[in-house]
PDB file of N, CA, C and O in Angstrom:
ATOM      1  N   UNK A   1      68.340 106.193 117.029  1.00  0.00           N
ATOM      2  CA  UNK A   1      68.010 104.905 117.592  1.00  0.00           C
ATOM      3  C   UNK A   1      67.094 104.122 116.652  1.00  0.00           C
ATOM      4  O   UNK A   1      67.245 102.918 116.446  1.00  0.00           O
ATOM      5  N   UNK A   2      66.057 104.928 116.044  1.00  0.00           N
ATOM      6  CA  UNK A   2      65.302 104.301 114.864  1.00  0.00           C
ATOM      7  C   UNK A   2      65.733 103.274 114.104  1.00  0.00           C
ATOM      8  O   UNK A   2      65.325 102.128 113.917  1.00  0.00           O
ATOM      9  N   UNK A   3      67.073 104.217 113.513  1.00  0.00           N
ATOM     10  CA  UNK A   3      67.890 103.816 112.209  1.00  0.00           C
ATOM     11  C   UNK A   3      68.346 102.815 112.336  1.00  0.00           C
ATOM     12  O   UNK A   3      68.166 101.863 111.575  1.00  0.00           O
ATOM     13  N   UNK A   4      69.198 102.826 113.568  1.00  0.00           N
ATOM     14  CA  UNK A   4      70.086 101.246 114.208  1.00  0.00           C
ATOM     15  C   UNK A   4      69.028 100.190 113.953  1.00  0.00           C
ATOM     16  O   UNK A   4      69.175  99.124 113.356  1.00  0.00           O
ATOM     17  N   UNK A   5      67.906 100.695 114.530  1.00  0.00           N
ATOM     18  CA  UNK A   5      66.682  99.220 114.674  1.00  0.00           C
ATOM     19  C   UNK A   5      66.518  98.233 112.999  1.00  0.00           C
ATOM     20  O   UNK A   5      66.767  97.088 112.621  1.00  0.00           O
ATOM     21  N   UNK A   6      65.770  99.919 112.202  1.00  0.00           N
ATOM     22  CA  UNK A   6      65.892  99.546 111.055  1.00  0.00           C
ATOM     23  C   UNK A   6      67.103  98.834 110.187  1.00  0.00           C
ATOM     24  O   UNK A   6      66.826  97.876 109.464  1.00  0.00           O
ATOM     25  N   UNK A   7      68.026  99.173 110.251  1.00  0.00           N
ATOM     26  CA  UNK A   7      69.098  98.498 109.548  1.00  0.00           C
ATOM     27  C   UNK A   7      69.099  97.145 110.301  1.00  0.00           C
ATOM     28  O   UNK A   7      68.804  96.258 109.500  1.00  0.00           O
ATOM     29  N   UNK A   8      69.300  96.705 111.427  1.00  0.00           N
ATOM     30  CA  UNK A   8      69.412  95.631 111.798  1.00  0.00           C
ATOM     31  C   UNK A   8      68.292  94.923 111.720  1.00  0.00           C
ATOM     32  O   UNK A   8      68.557  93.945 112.419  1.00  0.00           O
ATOM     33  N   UNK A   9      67.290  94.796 111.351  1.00  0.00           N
ATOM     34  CA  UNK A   9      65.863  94.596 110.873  1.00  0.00           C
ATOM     35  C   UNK A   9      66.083  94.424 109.511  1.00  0.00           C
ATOM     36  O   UNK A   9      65.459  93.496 108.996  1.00  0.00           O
ATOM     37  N   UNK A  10      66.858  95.125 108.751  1.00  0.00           N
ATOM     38  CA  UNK A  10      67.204  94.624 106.984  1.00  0.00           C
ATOM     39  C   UNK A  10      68.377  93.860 107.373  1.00  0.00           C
ATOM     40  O   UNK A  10      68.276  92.637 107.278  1.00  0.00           O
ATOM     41  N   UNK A  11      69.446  94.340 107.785  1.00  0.00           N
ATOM     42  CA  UNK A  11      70.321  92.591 108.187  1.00  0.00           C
ATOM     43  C   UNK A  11      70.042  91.577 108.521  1.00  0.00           C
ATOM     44  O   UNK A  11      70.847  90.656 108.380  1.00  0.00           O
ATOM     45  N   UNK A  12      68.714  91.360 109.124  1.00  0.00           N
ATOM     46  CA  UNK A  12      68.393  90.232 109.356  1.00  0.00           C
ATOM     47  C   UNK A  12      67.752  89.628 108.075  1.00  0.00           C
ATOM     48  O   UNK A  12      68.311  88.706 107.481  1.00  0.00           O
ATOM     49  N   UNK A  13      66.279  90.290 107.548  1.00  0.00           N
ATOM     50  CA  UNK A  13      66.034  90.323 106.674  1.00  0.00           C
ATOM     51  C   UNK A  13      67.011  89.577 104.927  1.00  0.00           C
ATOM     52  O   UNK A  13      66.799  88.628 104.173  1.00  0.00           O
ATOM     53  N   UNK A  14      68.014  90.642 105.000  1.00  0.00           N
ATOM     54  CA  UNK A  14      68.955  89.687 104.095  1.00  0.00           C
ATOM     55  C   UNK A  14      69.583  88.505 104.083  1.00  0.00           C
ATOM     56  O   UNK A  14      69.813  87.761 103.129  1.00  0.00           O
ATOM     57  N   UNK A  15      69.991  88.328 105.872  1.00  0.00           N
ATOM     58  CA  UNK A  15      70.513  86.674 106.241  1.00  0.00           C
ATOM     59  C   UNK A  15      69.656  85.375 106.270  1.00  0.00           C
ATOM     60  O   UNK A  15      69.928  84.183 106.127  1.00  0.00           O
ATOM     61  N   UNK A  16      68.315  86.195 106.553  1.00  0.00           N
ATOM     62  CA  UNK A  16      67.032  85.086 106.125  1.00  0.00           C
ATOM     63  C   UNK A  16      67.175  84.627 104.641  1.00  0.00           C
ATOM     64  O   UNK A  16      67.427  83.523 104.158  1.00  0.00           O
ATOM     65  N   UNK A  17      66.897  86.002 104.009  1.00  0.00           N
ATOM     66  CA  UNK A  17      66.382  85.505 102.474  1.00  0.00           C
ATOM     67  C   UNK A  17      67.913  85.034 102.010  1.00  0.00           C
ATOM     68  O   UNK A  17      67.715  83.887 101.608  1.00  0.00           O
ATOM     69  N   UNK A  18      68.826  85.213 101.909  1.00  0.00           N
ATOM     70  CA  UNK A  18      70.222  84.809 101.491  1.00  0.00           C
ATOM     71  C   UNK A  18      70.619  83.172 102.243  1.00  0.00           C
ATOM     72  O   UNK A  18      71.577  82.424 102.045  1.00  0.00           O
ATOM     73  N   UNK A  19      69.713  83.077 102.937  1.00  0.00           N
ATOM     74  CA  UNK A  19      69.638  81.849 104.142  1.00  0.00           C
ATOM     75  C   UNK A  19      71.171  81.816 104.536  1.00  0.00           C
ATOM     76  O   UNK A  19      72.018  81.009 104.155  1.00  0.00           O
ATOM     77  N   UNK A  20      71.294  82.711 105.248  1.00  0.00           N
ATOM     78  CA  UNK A  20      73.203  82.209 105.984  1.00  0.00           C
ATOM     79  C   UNK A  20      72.313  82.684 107.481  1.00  0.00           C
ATOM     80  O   UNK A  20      71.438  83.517 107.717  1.00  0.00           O
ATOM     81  N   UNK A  21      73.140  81.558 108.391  1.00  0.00           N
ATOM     82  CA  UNK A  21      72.817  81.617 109.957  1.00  0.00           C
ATOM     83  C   UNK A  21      72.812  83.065 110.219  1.00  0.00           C
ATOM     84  O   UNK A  21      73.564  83.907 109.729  1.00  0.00           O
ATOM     85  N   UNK A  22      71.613  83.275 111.275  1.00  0.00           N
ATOM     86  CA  UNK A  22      72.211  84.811 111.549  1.00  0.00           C
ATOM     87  C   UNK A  22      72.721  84.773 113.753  1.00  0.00           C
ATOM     88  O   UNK A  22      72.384  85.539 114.657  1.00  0.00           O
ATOM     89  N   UNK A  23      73.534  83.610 113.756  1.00  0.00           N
ATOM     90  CA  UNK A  23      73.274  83.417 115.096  1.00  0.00           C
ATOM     91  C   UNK A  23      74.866  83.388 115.571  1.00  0.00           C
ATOM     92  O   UNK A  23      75.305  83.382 116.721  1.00  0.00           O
ATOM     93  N   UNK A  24      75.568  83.371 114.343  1.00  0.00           N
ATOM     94  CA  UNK A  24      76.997  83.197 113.966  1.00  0.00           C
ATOM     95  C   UNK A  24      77.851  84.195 115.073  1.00  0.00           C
ATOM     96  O   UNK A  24      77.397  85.298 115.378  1.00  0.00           O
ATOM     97  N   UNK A  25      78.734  83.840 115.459  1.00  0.00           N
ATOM     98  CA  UNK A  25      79.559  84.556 116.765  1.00  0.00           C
ATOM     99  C   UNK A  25      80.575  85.441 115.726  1.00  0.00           C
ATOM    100  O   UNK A  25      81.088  86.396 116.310  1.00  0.00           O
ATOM    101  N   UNK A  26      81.087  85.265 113.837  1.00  0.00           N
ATOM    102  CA  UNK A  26      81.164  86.386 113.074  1.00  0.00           C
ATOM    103  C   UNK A  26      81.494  86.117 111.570  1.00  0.00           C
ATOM    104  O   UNK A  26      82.377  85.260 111.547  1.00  0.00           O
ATOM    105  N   UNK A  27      81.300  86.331 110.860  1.00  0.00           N
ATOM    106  CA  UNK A  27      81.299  85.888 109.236  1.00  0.00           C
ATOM    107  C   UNK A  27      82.306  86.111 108.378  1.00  0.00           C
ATOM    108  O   UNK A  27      82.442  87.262 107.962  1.00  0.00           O
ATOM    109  N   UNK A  28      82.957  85.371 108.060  1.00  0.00           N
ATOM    110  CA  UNK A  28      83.936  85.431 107.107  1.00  0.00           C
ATOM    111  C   UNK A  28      83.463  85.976 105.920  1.00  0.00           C
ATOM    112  O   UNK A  28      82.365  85.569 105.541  1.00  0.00           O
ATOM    113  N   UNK A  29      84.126  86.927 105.148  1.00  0.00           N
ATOM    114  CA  UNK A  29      83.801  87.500 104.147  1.00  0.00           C
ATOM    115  C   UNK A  29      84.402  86.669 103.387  1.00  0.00           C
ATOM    116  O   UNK A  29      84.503  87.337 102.357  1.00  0.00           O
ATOM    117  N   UNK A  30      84.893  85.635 103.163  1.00  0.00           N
ATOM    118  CA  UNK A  30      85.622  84.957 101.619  1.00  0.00           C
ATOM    119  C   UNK A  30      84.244  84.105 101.783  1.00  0.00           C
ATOM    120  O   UNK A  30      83.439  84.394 100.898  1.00  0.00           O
ATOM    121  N   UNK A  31      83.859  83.290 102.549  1.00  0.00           N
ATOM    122  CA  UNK A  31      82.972  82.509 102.455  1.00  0.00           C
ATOM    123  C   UNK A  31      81.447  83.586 102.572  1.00  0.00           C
ATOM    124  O   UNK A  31      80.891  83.299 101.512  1.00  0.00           O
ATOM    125  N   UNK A  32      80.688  84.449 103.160  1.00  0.00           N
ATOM    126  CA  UNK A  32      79.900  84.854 102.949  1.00  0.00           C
ATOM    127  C   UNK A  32      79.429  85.992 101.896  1.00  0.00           C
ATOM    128  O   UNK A  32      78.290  86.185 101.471  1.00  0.00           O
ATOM    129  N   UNK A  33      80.763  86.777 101.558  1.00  0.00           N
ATOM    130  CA  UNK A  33      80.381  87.965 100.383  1.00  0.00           C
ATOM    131  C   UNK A  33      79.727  87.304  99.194  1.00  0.00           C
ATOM    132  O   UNK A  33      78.604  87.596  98.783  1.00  0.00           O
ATOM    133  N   UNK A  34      80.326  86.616  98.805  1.00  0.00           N
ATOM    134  CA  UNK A  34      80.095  85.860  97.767  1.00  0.00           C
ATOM    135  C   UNK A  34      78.151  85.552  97.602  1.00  0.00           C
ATOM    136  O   UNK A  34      77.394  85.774  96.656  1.00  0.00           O
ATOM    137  N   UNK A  35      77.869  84.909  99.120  1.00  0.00           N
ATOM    138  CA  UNK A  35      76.325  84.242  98.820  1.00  0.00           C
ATOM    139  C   UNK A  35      75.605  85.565  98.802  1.00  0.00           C
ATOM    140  O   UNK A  35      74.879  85.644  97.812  1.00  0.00           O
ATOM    141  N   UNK A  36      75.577  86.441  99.439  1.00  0.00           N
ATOM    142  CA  UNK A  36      74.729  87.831  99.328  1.00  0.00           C
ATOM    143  C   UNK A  36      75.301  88.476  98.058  1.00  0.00           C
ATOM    144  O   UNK A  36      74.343  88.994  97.484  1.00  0.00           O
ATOM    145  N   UNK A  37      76.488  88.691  97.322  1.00  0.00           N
ATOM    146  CA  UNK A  37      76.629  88.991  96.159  1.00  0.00           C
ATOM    147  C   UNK A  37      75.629  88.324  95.206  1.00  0.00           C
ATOM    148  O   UNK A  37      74.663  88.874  94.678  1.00  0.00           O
ATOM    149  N   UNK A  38      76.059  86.915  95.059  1.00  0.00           N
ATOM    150  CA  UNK A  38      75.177  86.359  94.635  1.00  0.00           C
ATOM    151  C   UNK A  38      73.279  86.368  94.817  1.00  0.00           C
ATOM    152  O   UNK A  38      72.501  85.791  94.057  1.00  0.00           O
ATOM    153  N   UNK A  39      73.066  86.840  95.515  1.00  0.00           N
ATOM    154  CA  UNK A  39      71.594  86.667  95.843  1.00  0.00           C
ATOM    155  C   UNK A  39      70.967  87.430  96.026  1.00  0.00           C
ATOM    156  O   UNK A  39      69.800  87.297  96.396  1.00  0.00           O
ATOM    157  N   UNK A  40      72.027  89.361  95.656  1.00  0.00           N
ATOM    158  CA  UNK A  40      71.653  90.624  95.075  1.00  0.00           C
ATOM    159  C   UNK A  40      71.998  90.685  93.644  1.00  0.00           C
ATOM    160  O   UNK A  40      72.174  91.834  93.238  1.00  0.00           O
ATOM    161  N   UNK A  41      72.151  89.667  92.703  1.00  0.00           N
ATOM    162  CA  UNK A  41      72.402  89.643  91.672  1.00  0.00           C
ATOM    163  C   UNK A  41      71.044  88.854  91.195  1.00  0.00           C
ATOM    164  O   UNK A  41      70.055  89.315  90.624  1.00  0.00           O
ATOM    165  N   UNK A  42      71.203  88.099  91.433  1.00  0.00           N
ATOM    166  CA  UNK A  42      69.660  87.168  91.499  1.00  0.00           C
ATOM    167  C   UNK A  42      68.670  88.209  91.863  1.00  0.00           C
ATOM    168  O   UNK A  42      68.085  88.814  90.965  1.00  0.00           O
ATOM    169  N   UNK A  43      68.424  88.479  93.186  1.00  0.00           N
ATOM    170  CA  UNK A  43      67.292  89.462  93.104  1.00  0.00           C
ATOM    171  C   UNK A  43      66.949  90.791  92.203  1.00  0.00           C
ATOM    172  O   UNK A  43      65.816  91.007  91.775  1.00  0.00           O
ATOM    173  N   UNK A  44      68.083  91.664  91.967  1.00  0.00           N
ATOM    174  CA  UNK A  44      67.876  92.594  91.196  1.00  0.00           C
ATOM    175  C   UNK A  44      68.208  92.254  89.669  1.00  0.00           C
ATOM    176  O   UNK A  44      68.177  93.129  88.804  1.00  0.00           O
ATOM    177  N   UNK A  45      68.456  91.221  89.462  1.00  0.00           N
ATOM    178  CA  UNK A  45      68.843  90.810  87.923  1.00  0.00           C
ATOM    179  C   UNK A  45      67.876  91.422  86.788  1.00  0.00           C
ATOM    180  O   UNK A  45      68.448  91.696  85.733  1.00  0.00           O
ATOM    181  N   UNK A  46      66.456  91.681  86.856  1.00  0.00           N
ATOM    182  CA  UNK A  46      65.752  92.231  86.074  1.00  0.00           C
ATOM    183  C   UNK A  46      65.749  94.074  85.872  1.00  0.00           C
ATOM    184  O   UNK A  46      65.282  94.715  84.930  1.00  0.00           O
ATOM    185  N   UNK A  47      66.356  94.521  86.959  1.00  0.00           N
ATOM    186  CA  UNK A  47      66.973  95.930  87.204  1.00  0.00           C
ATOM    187  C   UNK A  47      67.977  96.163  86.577  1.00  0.00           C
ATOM    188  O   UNK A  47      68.301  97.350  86.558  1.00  0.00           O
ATOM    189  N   UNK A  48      68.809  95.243  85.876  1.00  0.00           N
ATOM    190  CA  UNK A  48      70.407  95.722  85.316  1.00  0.00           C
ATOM    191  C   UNK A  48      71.314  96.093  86.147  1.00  0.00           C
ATOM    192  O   UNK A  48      72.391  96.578  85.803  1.00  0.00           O
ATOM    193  N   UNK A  49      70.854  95.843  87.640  1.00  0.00           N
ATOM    194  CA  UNK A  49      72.320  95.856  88.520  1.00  0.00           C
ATOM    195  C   UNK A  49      72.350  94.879  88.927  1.00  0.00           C
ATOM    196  O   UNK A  49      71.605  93.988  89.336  1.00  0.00           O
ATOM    197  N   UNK A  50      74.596  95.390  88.603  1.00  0.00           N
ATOM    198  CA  UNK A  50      75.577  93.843  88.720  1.00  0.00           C
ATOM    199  C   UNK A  50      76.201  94.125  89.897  1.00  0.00           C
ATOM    200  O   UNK A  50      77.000  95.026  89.642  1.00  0.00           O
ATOM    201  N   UNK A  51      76.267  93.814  91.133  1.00  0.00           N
ATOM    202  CA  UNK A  51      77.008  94.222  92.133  1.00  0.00           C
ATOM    203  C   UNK A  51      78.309  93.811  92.471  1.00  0.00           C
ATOM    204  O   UNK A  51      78.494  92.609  92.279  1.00  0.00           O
ATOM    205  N   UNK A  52      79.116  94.339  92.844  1.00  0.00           N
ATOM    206  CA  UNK A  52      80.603  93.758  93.002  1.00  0.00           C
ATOM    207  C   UNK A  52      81.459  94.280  94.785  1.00  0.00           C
ATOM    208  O   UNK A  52      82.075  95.299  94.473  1.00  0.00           O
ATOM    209  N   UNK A  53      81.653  94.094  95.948  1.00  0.00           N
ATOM    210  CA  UNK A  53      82.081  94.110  96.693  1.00  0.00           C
ATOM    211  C   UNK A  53      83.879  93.924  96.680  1.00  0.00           C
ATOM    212  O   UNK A  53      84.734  93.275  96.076  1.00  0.00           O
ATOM    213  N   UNK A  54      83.784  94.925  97.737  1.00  0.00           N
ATOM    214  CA  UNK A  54      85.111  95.511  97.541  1.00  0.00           C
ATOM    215  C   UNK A  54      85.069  95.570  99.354  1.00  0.00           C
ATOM    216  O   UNK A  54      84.224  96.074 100.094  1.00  0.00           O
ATOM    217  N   UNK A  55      86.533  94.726  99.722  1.00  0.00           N
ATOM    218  CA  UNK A  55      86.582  94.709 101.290  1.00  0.00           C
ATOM    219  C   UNK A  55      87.816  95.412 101.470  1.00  0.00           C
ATOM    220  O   UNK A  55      88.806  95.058 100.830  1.00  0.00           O
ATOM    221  N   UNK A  56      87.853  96.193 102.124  1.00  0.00           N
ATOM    222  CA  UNK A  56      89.057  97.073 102.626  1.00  0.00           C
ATOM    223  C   UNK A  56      89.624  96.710 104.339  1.00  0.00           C
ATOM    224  O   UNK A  56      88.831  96.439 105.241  1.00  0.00           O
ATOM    225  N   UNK A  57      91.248  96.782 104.539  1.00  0.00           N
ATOM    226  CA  UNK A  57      91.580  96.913 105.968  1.00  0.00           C
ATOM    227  C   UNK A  57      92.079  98.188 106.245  1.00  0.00           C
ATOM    228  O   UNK A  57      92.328  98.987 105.341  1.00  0.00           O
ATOM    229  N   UNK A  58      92.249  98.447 107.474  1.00  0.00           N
ATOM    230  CA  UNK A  58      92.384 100.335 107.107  1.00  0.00           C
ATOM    231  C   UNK A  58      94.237 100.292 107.234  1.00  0.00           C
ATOM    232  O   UNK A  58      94.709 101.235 107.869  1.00  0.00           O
ATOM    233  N   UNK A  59      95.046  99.466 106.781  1.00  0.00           N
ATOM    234  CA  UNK A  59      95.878 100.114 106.173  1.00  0.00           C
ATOM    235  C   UNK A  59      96.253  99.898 105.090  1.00  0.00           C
ATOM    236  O   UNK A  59      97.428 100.129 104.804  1.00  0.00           O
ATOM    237  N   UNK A  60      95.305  99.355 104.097  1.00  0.00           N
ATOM    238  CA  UNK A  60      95.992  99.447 102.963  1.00  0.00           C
ATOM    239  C   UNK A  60      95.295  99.638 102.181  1.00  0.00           C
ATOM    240  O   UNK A  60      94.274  98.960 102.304  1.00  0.00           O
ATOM    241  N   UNK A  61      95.318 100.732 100.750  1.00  0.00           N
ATOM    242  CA  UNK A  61      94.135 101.367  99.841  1.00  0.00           C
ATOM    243  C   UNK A  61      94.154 100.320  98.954  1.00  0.00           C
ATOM    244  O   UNK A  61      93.353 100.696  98.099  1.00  0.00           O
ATOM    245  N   UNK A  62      94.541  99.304  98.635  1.00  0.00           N
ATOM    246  CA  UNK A  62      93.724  98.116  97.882  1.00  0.00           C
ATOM    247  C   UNK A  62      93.075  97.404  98.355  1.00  0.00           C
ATOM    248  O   UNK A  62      93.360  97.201  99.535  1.00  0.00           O
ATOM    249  N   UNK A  63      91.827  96.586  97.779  1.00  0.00           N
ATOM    250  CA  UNK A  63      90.951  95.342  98.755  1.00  0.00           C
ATOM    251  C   UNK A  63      91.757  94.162  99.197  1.00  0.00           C
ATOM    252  O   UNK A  63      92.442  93.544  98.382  1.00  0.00           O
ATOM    253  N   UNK A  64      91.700  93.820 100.487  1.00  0.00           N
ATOM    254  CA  UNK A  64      91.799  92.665 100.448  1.00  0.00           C
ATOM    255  C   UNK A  64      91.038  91.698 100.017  1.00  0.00           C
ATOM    256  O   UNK A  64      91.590  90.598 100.045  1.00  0.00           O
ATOM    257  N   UNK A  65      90.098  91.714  99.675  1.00  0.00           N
ATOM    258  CA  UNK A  65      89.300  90.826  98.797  1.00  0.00           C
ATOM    259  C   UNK A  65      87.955  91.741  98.354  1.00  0.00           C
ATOM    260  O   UNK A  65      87.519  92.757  98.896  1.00  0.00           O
ATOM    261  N   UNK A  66      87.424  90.970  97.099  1.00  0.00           N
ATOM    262  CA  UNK A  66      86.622  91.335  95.917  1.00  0.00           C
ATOM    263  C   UNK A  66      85.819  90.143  95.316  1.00  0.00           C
ATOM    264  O   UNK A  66      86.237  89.038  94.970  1.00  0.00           O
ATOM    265  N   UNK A  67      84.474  90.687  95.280  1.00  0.00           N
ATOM    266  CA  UNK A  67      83.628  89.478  94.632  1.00  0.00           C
ATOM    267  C   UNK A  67      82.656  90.131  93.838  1.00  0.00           C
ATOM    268  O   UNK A  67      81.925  91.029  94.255  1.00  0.00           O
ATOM    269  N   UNK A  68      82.654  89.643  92.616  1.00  0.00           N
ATOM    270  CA  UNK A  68      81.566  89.916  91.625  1.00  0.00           C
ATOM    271  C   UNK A  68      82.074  90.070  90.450  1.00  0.00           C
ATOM    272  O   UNK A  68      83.296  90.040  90.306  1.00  0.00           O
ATOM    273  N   UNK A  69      81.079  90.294  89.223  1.00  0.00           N
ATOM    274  CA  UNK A  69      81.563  90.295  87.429  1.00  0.00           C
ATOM    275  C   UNK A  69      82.241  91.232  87.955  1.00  0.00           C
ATOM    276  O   UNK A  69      82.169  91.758  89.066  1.00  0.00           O
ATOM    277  N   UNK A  70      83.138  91.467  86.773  1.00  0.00           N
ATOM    278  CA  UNK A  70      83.873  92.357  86.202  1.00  0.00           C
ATOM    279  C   UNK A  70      83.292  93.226  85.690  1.00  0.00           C
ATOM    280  O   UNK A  70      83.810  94.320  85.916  1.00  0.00           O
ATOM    281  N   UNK A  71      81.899  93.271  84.714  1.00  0.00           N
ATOM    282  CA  UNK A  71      80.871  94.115  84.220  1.00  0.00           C
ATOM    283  C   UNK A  71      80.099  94.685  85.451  1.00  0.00           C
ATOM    284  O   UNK A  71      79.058  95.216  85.064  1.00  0.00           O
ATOM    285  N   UNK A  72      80.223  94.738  86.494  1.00  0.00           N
ATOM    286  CA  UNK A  72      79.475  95.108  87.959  1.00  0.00           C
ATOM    287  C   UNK A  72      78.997  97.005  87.720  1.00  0.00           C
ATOM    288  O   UNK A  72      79.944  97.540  87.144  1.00  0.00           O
ATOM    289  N   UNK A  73      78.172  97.752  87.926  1.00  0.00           N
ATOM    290  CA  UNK A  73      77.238  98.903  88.045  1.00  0.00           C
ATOM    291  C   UNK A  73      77.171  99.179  89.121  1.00  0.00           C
ATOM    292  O   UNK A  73      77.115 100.383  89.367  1.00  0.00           O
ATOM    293  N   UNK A  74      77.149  98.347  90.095  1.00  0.00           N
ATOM    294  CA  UNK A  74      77.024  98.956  91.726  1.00  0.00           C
ATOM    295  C   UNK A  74      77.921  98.365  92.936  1.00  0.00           C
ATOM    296  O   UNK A  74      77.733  97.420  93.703  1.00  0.00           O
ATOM    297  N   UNK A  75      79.182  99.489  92.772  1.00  0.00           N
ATOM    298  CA  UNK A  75      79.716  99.058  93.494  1.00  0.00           C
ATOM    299  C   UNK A  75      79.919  99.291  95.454  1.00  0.00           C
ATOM    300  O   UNK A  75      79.748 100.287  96.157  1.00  0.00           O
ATOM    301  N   UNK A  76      80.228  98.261  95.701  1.00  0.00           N
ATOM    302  CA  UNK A  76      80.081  98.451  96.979  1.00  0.00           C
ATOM    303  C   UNK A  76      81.298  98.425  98.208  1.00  0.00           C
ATOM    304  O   UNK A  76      81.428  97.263  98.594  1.00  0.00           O
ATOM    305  N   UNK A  77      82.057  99.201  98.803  1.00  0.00           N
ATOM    306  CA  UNK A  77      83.131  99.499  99.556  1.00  0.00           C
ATOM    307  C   UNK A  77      82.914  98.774 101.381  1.00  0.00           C
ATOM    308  O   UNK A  77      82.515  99.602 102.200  1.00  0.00           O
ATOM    309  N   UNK A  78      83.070  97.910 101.698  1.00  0.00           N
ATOM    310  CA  UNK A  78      83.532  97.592 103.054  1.00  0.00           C
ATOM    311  C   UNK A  78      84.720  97.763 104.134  1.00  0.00           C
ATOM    312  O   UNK A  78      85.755  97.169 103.831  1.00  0.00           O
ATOM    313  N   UNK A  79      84.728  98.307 105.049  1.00  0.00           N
ATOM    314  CA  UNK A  79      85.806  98.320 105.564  1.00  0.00           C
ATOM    315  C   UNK A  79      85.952  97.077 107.157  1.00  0.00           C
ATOM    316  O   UNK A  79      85.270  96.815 108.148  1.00  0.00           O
ATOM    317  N   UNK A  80      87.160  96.674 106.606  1.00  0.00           N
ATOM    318  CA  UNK A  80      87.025  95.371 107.659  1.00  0.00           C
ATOM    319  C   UNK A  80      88.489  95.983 108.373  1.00  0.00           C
ATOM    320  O   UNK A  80      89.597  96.111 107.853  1.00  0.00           O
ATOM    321  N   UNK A  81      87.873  96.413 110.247  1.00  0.00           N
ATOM    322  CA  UNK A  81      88.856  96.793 111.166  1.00  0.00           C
ATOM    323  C   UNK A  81      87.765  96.263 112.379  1.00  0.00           C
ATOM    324  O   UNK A  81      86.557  96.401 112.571  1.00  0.00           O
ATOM    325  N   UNK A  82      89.111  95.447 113.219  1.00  0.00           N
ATOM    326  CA  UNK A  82      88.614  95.280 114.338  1.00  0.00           C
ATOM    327  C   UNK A  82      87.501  94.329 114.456  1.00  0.00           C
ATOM    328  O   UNK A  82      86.649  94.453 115.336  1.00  0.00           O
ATOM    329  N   UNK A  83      87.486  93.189 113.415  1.00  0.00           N
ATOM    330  CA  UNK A  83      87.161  92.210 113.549  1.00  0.00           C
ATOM    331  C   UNK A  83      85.107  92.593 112.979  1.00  0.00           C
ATOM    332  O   UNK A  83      84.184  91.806 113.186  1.00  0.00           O
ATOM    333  N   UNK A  84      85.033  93.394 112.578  1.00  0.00           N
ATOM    334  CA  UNK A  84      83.614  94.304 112.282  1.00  0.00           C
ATOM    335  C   UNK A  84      83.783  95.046 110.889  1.00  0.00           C
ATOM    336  O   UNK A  84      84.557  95.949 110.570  1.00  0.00           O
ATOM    337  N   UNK A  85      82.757  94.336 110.119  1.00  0.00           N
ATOM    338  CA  UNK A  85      82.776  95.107 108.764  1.00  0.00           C
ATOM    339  C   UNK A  85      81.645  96.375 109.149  1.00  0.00           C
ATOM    340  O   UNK A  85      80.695  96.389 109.932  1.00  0.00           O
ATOM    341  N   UNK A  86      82.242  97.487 108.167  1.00  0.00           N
ATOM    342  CA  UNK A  86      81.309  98.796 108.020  1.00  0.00           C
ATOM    343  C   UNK A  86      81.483  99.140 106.631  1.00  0.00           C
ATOM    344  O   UNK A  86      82.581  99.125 106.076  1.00  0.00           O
ATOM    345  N   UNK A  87      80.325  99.471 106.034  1.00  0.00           N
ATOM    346  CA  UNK A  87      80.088 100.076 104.700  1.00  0.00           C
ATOM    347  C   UNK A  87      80.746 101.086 104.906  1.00  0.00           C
ATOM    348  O   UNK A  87      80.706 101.409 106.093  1.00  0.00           O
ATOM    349  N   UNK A  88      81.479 101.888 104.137  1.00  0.00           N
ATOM    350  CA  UNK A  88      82.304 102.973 103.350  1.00  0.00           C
ATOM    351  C   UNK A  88      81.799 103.763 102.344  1.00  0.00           C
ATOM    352  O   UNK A  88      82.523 104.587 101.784  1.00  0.00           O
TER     353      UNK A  88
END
């Protein structure tokens, strides 16, 4: 029960500092991956990580969509079912 709190306490956290509404009824990933890509690239830019997102549907093993360099170090797997993304 902790954990749930905490994570949703850094989701919020990121929709603040990334400034995207966090009041939204649900977020398009073509239009939102992109600004948090962007604004974990910006933030960790002095770290040398390039992040790149990778959205998955569960039937098919390629992304349906992808955002970030091509030179990317940390990559990151989503799975989009049921109208609800979950890290992978």
């Amino acid at each position: 029960m902790q954990y749930n709190h905490r994570q949703m306490k850094d989701v919020f956290a990121l929709l603040k500092a990334a400034e995207i509404p966090n009041d939204l009824p649900e977020y398009d990933a073509v239009e939102y991956v992109p600004i948090v890509v962007n604004f974990w690239n910006n933030h960790y830019k002095d770290t040398g990580y390039k992040f790149k997102v990778f959205v998955f549907a569960s039937i098919n093993e390629k992304p349906i969509f992808k955002y970030g360099n091509e030179n990317f170090n940390v990559p990151i797997s989503i799975l989009h079912s049921n109208n609800h993304f979950d890290g992978i």
